[in-house]
PDB file with one MODEL, atoms N, CA, C and O in Angstrom:
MODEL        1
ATOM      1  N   UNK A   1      96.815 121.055-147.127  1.00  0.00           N
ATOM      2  CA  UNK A   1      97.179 122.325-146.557  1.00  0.00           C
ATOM      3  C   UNK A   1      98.462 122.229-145.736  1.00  0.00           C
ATOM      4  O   UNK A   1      98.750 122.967-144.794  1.00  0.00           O
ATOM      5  N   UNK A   2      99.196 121.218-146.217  1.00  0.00           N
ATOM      6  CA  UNK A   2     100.571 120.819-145.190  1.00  0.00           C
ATOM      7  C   UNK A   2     101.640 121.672-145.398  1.00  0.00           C
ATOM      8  O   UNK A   2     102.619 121.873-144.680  1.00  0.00           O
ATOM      9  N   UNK A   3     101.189 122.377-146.979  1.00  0.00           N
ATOM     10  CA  UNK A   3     102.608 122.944-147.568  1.00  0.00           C
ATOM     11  C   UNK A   3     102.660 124.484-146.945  1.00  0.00           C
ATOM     12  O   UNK A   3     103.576 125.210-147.334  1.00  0.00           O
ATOM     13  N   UNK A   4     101.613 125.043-145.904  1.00  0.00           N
ATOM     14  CA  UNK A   4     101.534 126.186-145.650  1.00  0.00           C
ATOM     15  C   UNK A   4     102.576 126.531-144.520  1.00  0.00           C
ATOM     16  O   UNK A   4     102.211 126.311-143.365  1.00  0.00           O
ATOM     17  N   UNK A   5     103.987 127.110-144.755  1.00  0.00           N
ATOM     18  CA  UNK A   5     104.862 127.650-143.936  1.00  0.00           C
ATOM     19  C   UNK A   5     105.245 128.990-144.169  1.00  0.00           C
ATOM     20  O   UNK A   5     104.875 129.565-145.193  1.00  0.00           O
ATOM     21  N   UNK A   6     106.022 129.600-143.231  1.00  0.00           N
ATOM     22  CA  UNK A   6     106.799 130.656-143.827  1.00  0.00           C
ATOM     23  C   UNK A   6     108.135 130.313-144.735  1.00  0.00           C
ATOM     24  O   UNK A   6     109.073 129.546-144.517  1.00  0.00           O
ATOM     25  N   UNK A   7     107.790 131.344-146.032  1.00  0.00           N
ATOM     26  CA  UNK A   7     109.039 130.669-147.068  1.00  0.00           C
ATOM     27  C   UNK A   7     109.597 131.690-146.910  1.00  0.00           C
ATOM     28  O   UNK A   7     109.297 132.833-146.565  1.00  0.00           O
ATOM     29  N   UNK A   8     110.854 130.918-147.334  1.00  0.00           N
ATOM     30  CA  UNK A   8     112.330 131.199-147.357  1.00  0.00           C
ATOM     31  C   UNK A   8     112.674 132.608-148.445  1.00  0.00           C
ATOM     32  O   UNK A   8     113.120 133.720-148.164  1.00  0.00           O
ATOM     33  N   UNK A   9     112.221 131.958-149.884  1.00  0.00           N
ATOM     34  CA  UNK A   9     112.462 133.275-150.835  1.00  0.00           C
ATOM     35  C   UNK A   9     112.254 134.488-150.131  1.00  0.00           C
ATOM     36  O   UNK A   9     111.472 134.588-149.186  1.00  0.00           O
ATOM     37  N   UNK A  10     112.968 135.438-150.598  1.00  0.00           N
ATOM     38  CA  UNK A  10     113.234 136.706-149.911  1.00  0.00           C
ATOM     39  C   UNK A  10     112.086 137.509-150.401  1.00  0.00           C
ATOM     40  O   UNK A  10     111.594 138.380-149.684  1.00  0.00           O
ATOM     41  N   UNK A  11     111.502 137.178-151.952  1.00  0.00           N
ATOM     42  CA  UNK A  11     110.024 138.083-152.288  1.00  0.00           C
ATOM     43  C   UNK A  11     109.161 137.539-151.493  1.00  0.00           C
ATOM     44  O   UNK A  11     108.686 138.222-150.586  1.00  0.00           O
ATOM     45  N   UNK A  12     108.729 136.022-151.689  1.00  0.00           N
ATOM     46  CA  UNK A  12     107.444 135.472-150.711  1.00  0.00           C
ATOM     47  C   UNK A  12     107.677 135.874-149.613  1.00  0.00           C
ATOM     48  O   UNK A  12     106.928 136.810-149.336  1.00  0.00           O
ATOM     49  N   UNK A  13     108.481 135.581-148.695  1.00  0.00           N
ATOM     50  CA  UNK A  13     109.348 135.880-147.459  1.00  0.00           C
ATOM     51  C   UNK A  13     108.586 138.093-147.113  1.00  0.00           C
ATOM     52  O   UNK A  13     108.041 138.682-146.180  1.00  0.00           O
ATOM     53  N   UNK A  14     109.041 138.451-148.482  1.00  0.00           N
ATOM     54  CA  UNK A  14     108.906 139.917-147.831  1.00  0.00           C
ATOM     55  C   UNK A  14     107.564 139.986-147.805  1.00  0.00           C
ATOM     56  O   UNK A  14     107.060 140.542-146.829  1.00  0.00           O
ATOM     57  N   UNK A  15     106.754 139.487-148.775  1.00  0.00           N
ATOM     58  CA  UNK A  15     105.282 139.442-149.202  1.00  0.00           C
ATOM     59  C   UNK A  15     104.840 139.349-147.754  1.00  0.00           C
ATOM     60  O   UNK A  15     104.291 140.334-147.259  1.00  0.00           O
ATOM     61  N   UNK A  16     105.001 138.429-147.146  1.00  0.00           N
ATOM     62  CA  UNK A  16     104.814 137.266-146.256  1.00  0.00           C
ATOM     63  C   UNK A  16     104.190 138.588-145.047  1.00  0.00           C
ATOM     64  O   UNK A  16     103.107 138.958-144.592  1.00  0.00           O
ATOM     65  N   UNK A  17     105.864 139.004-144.909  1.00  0.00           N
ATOM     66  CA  UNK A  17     105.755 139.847-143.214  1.00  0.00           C
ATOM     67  C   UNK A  17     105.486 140.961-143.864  1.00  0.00           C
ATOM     68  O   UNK A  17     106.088 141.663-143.051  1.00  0.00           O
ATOM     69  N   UNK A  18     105.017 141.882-144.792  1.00  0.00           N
ATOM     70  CA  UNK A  18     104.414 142.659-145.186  1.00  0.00           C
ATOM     71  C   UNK A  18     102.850 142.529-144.736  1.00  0.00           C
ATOM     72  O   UNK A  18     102.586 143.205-143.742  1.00  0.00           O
ATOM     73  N   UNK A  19     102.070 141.992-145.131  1.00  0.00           N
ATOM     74  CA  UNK A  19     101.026 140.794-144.934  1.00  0.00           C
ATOM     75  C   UNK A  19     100.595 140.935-143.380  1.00  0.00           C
ATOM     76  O   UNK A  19      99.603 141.488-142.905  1.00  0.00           O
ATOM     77  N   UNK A  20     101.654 140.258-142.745  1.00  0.00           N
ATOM     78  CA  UNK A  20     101.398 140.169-141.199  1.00  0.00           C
ATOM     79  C   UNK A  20     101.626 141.526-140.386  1.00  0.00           C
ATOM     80  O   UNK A  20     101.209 141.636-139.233  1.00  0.00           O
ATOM     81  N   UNK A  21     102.183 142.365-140.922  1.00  0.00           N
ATOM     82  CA  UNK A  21     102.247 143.761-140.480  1.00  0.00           C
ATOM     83  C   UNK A  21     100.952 144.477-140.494  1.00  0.00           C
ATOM     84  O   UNK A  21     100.196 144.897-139.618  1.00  0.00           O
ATOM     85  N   UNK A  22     100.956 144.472-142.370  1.00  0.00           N
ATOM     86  CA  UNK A  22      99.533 145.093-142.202  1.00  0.00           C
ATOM     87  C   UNK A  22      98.190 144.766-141.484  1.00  0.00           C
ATOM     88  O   UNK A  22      97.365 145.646-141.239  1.00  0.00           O
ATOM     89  N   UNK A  23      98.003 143.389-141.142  1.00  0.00           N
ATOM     90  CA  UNK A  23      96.959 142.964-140.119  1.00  0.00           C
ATOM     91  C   UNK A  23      97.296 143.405-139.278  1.00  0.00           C
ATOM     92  O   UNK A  23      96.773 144.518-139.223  1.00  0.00           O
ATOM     93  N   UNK A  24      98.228 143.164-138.060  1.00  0.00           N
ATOM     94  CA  UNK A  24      98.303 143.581-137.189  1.00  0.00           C
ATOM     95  C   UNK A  24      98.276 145.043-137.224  1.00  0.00           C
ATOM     96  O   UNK A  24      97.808 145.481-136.173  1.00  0.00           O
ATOM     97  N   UNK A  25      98.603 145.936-138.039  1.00  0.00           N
ATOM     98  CA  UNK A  25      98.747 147.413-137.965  1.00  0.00           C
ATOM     99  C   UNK A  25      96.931 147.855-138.134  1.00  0.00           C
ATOM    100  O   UNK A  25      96.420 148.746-137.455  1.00  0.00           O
ATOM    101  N   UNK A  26      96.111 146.969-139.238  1.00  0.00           N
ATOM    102  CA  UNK A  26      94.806 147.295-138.823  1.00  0.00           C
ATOM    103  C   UNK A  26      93.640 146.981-137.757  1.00  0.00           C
ATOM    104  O   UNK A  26      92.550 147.527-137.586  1.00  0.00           O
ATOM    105  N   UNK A  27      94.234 145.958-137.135  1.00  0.00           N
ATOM    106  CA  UNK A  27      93.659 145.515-135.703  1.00  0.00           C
ATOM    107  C   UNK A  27      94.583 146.551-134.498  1.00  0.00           C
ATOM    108  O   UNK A  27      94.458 146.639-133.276  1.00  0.00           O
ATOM    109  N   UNK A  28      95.131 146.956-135.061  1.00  0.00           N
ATOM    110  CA  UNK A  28      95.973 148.291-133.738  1.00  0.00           C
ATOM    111  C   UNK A  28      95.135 149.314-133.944  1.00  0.00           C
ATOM    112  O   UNK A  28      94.307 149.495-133.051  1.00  0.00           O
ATOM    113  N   UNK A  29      95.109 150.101-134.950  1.00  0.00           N
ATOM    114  CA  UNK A  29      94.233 151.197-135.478  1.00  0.00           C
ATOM    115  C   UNK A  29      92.921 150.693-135.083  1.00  0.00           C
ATOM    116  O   UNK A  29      92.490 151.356-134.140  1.00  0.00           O
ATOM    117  N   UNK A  30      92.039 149.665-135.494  1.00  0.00           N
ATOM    118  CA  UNK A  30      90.571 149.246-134.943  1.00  0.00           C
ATOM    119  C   UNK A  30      90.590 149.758-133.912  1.00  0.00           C
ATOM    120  O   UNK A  30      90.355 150.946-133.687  1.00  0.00           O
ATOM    121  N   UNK A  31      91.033 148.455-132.719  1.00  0.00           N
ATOM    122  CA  UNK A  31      91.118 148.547-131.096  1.00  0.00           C
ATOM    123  C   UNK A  31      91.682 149.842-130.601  1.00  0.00           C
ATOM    124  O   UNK A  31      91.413 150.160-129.442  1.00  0.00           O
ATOM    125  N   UNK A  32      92.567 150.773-131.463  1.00  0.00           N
ATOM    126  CA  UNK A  32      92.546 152.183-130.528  1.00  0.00           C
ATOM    127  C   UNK A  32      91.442 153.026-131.174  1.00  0.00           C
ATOM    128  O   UNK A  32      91.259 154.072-130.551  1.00  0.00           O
ATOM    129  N   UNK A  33      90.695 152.879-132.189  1.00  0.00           N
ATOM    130  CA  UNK A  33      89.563 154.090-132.500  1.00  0.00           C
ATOM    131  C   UNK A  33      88.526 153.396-131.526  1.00  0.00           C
ATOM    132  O   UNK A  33      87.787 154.137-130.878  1.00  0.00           O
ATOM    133  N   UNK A  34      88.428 152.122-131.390  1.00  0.00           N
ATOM    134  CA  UNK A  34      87.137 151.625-130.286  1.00  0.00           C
ATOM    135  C   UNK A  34      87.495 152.723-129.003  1.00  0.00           C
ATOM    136  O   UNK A  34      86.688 153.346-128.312  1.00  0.00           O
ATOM    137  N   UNK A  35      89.036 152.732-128.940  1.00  0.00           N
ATOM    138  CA  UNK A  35      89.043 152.699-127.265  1.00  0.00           C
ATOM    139  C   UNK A  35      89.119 154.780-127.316  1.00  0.00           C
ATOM    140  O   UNK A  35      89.276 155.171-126.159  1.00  0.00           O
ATOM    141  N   UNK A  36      89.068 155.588-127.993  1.00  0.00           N
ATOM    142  CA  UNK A  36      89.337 156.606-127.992  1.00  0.00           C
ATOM    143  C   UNK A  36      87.837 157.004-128.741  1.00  0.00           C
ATOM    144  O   UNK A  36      87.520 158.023-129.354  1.00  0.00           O
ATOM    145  N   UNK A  37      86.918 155.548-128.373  1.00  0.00           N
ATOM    146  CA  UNK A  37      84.890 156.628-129.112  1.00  0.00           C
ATOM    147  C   UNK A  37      84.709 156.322-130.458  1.00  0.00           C
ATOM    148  O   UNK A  37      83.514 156.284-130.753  1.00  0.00           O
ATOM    149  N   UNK A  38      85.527 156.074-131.452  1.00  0.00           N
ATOM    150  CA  UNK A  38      85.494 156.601-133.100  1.00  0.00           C
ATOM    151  C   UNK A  38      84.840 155.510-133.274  1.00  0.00           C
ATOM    152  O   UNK A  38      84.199 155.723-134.303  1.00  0.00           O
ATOM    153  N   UNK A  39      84.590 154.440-132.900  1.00  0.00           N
ATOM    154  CA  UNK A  39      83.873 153.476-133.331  1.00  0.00           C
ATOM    155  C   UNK A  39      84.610 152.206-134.559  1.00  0.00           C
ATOM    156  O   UNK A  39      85.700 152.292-135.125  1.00  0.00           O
ATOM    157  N   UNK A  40      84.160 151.722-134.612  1.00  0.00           N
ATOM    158  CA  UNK A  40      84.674 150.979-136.272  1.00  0.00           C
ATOM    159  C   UNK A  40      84.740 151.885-137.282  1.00  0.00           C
ATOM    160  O   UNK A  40      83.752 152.600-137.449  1.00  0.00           O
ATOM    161  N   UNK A  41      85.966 152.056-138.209  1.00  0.00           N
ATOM    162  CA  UNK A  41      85.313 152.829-139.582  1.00  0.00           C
ATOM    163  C   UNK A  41      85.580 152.381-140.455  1.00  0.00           C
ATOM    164  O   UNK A  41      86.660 151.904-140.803  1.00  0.00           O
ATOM    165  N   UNK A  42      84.105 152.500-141.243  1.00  0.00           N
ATOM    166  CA  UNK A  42      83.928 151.365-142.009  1.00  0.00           C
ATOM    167  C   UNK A  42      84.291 152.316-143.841  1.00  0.00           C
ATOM    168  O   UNK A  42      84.322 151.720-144.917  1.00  0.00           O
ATOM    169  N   UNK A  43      84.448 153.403-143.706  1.00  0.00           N
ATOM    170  CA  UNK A  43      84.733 153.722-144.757  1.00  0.00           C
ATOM    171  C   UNK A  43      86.411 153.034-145.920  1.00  0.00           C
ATOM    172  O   UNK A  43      86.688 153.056-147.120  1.00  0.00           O
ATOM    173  N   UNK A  44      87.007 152.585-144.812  1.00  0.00           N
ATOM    174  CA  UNK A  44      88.365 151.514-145.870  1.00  0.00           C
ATOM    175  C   UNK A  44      87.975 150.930-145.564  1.00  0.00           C
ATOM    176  O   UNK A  44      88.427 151.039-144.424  1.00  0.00           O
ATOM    177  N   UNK A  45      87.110 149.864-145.490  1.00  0.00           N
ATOM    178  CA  UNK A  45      86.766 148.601-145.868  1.00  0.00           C
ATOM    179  C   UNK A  45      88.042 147.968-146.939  1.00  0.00           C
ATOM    180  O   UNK A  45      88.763 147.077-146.488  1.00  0.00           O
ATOM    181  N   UNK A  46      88.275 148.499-148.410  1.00  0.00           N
ATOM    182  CA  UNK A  46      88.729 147.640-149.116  1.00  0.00           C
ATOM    183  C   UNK A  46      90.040 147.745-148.396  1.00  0.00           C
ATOM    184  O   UNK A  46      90.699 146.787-148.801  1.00  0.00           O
ATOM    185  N   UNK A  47      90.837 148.515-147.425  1.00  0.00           N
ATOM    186  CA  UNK A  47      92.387 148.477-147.614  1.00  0.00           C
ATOM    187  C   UNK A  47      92.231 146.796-146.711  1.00  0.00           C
ATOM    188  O   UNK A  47      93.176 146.133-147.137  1.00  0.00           O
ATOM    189  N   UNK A  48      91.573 146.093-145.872  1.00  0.00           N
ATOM    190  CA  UNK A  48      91.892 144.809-145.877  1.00  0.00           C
ATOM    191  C   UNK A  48      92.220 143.527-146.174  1.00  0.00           C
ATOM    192  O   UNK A  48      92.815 142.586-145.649  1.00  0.00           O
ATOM    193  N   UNK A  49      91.448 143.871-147.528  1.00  0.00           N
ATOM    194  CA  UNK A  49      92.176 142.584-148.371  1.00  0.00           C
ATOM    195  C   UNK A  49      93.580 142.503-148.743  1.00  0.00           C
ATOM    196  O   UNK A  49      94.174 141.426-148.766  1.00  0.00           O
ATOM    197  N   UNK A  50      94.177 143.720-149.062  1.00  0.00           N
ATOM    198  CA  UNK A  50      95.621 143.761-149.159  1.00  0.00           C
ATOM    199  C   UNK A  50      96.653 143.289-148.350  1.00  0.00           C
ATOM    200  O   UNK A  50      97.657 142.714-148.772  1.00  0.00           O
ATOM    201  N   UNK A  51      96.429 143.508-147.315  1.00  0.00           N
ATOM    202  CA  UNK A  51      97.831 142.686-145.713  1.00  0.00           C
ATOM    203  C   UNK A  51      97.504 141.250-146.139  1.00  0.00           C
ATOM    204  O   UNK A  51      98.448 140.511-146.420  1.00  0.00           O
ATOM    205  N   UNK A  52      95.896 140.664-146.229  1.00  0.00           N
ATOM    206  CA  UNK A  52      95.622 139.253-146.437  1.00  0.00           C
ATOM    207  C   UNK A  52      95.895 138.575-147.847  1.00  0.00           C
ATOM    208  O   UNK A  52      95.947 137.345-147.840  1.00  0.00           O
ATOM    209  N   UNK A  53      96.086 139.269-149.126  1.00  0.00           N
ATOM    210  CA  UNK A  53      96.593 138.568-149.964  1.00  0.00           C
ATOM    211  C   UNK A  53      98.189 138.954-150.396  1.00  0.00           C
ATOM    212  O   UNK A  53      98.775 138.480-151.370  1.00  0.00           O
ATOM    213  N   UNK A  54      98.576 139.634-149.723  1.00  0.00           N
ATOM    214  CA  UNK A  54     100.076 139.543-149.297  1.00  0.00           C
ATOM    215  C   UNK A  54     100.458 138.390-148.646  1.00  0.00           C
ATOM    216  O   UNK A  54     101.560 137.857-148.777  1.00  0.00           O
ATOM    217  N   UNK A  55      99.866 138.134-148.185  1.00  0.00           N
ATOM    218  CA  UNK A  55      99.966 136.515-146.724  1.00  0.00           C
ATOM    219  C   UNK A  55      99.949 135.732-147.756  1.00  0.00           C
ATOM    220  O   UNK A  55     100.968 135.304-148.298  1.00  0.00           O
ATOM    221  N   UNK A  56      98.657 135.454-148.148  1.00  0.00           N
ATOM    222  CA  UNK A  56      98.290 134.663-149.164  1.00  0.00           C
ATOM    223  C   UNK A  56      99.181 134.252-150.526  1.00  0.00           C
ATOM    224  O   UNK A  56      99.102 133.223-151.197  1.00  0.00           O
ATOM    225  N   UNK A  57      99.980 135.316-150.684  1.00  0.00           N
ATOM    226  CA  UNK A  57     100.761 135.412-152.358  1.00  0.00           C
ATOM    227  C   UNK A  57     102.326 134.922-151.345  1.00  0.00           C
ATOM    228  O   UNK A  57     103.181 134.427-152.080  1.00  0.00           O
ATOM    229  N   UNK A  58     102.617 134.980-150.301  1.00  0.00           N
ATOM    230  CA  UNK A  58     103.693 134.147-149.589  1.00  0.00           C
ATOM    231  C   UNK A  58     103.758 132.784-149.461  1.00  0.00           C
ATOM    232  O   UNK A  58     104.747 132.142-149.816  1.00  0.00           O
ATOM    233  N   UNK A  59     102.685 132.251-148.936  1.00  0.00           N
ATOM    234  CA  UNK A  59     102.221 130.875-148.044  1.00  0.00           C
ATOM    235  C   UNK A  59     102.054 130.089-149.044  1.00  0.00           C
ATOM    236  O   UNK A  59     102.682 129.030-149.081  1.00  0.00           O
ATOM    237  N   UNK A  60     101.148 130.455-150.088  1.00  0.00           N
ATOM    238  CA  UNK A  60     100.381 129.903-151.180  1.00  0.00           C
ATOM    239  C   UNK A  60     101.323 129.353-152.268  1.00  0.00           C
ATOM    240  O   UNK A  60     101.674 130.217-153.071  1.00  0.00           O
ATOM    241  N   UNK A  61     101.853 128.023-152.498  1.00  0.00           N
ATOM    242  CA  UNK A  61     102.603 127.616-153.619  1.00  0.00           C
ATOM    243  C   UNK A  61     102.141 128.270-155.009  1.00  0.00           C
ATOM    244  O   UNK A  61     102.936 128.824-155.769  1.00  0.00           O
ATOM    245  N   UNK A  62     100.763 128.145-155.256  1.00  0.00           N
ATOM    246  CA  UNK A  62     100.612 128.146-156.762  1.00  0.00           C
ATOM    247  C   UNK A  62     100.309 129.968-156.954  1.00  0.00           C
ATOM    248  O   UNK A  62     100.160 130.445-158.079  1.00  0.00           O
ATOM    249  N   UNK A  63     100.250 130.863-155.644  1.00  0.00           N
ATOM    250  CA  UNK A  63     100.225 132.352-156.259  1.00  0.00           C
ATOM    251  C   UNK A  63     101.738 132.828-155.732  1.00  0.00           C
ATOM    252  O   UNK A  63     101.965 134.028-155.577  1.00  0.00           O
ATOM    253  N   UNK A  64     102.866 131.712-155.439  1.00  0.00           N
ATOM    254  CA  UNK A  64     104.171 132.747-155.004  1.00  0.00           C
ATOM    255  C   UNK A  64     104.844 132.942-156.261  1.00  0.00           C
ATOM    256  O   UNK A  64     104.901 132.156-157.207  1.00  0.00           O
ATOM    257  N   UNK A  65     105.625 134.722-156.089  1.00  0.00           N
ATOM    258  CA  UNK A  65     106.138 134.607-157.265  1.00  0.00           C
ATOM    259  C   UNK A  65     107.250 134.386-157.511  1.00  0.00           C
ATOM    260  O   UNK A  65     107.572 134.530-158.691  1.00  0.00           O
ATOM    261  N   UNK A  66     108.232 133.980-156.598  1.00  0.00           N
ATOM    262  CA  UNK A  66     109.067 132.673-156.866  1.00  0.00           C
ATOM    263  C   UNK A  66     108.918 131.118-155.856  1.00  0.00           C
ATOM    264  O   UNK A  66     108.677 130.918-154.665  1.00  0.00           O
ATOM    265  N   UNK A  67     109.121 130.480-156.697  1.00  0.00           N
ATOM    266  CA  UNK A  67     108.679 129.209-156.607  1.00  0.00           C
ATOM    267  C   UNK A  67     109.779 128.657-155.652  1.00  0.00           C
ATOM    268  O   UNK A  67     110.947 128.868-155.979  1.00  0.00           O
ATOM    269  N   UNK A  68     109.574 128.111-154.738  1.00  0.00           N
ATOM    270  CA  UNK A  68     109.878 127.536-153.622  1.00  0.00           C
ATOM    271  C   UNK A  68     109.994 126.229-153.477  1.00  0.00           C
ATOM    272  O   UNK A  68     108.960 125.578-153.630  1.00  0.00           O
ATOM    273  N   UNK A  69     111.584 125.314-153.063  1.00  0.00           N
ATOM    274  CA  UNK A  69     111.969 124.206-153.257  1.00  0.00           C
ATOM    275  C   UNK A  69     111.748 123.391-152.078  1.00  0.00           C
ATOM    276  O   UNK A  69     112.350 123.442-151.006  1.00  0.00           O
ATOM    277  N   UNK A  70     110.572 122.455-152.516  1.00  0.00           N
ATOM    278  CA  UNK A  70     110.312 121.523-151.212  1.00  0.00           C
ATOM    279  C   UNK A  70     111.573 121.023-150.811  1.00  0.00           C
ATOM    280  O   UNK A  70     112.480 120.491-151.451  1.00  0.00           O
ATOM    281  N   UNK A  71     111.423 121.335-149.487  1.00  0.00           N
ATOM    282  CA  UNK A  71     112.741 120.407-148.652  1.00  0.00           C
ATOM    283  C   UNK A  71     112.622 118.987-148.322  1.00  0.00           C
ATOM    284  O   UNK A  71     111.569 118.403-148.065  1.00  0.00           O
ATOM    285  N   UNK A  72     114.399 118.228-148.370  1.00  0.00           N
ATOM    286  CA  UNK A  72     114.404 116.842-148.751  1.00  0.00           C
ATOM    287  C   UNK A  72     114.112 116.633-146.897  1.00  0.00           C
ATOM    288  O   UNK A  72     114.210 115.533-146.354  1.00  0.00           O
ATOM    289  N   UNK A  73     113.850 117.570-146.349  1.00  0.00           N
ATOM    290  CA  UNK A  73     113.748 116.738-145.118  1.00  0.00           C
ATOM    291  C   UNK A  73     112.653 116.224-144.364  1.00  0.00           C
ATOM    292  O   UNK A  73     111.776 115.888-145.159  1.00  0.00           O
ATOM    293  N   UNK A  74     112.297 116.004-143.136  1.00  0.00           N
ATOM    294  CA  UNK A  74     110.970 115.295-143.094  1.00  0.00           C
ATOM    295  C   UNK A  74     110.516 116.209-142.079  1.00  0.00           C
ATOM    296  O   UNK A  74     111.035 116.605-141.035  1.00  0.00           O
ATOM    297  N   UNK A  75     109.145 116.504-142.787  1.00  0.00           N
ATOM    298  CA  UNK A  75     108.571 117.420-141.615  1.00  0.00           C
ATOM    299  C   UNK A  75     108.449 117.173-140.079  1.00  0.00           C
ATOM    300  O   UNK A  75     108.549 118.068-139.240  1.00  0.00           O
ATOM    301  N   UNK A  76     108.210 115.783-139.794  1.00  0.00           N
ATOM    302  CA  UNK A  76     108.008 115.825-138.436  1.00  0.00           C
ATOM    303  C   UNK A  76     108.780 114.451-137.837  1.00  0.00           C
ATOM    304  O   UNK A  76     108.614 113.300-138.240  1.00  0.00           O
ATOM    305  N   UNK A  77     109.467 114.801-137.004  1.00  0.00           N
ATOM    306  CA  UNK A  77     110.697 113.321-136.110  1.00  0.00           C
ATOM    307  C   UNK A  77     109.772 112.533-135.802  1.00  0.00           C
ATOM    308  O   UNK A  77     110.058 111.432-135.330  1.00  0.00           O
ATOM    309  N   UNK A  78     108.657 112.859-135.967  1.00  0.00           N
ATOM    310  CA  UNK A  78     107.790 111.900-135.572  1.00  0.00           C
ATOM    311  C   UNK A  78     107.739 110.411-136.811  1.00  0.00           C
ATOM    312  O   UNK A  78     107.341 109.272-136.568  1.00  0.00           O
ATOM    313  N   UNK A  79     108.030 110.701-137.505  1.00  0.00           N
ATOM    314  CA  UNK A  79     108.035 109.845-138.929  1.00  0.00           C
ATOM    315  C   UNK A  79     109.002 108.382-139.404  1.00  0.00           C
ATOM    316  O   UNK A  79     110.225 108.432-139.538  1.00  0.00           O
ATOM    317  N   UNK A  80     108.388 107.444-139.561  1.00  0.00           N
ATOM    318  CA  UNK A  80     109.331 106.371-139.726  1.00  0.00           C
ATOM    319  C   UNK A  80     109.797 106.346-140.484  1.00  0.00           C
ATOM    320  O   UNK A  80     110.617 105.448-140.675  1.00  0.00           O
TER     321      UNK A  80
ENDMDL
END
């Protein structure tokens, strides 16, 4: 699971913060219907999977849809 970063390609890349928008935009909407009574609503249920396999189709080598060039450099200075 080492290869999981934010990529560079500009589709994975848009996928990516598309992805992280939409979570955060449905945990905004949650926490203000809690705080204004409405409760959870559970009727979109399915629109969640979508922000998360947006993430997923970014991060993920084998579902991005352009393929992304491991870098010659070394992940961590820590390394001999």
């Amino acid at each position: 699971m080492s290869n999981l970063k934010v990529p560079k390609k500009w589709l994975n890349a848009t996928l990516f913060y598309l992805g992280c928008f939409g979570v955060v935009f449905h945990l905004t909407a949650t926490i203000y219907g809690l705080w204004v009574g409405l409760g959870v609503i559970t009727d979109y249920w399915w629109t969640w999977p979508a922000p998360i396999v947006c993430i997923l189709w970014g991060i993920l080598p084998p579902l991005q849809l352009q393929a992304e060039r491991p870098s010659n450099k070394r992940s961590s200075t820590f390394e001999v």
